[in-house]
N, C-alpha and C positions, 0 to 999 in steps of 0.2 A: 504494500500500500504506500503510495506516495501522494500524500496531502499538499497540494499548490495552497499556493498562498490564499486564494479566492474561497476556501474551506476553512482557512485558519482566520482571516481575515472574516469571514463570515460568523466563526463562531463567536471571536472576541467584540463584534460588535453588537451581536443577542446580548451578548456578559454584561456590555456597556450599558445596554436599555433595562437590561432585566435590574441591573444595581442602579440606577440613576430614572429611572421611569415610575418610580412609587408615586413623587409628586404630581406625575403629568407627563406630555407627550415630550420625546426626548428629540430636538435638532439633528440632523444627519451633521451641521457644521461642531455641533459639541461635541460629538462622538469623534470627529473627524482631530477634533483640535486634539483629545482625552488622549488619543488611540494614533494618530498619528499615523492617518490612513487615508490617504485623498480622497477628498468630497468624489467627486467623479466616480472613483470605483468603488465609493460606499451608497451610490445612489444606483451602479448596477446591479451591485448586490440586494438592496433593496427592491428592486425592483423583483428579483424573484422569491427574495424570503414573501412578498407581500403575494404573489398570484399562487405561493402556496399554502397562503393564510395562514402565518408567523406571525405576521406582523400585521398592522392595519396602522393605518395613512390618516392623522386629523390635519386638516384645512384649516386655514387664518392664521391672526394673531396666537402666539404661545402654540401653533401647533408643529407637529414634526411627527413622531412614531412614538408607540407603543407596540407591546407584547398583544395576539391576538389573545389570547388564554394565559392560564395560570403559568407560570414559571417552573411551576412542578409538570405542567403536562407536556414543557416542550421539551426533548432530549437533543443532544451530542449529533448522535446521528439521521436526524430531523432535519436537524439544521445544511449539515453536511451534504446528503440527498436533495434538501430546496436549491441549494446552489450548482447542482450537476456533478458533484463531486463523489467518488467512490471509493467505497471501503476493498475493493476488491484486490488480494494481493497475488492475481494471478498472472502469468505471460501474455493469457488469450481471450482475458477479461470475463473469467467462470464460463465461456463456452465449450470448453473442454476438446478445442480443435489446434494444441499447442505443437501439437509433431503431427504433421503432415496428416493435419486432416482428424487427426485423434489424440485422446488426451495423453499428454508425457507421462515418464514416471514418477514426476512430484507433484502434477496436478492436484488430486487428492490435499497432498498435505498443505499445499496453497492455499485453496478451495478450504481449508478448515481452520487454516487461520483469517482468512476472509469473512469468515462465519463469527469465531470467536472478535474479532476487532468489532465487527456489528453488534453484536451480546453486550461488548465491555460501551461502547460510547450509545447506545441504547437505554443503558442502567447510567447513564449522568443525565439527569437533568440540570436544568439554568438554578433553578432553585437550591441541589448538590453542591454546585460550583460556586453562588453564592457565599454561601455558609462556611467554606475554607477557609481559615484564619490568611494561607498568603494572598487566595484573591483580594480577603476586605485590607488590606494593608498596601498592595498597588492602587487599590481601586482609593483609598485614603490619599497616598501621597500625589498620585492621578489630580483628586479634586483640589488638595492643597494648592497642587502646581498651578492649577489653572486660575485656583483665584489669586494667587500671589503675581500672577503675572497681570492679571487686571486690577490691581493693586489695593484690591478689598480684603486681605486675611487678613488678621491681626488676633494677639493672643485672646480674646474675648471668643472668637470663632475657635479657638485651639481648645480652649478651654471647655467650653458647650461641648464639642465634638466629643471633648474625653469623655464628659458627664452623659452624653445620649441625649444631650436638649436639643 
């Protein structure tokens, strides 16, 4: 299995909406700044997490994206599959036509770690991935970053943040 970028970049910005969308609908240009992933090809990728109902689209002021569903019903390899990307770690793409016409002698064991990688990111949902102590500590220095450069942190917002206000 070899995951492109357009998979990885895909997941990390479900990650992004699923941790920053509690309040409201999340910008594609916040995600962009967060994540450090050009507008352009996070409005591609948007565009198919949305026609495979991930995601859903609010119009006007304050709108951008949200999660279509709960963050617990969206998984790893959800996400993975909306963007065209596959889990499959075979030579002939699980067609089983690897040596002329017919499946090789490691097809099989291919074919069943293609199966296990789909099981393992299956069993993550956004809600999983949330909950990890190093996501919320990126996902922390992430927002710090972002407001320190629009030059609104200060210890009062450090301070809240530690307490949960």
């Amino acid at each position: 299995m070899k995951l492109t970028t357009r998979g990885r970049y895909a997941v990390t910005a479900m990650l992004d909406l699923a941790l920053n969308g509690k309040q409201g609908p999340v910008s594609l240009a916040a995600i962009s700044q967060r994540q450090e992933i050009s507008l352009s090809y996070l409005e591609q990728l948007f565009a198919k997490l949305r026609k495979n109902e991930l995601v859903a689209s609010v119009r006007g002021p304050g709108g951008g994206y949200r999660l279509s569903r709960d963050s617990e019903q969206i998984n790893v390899a959800d996400i993975i599959s909306a963007v065209n990307e596959s889990t499959d770690s075979t030579s002939c793409q699980g067609k089983g036509d690897c040596q002329n016409g017919e499946a090789c002698l490691t097809h099989q064991l291919w074919d069943d770690l293609s199966q296990q990688i789909h099981v393992f990111l299956s069993g993550i949902s956004l809600a999983n991935l949330t909950q990890r102590r190093e996501v919320k500590v990126v996902s922390e220095r992430q927002t710090r970053g972002g407001l320190e450069d629009a030059g609104m942190y200060s210890e009062t917002l450090i301070n809240a943040k530690a307490l949960n206000l």
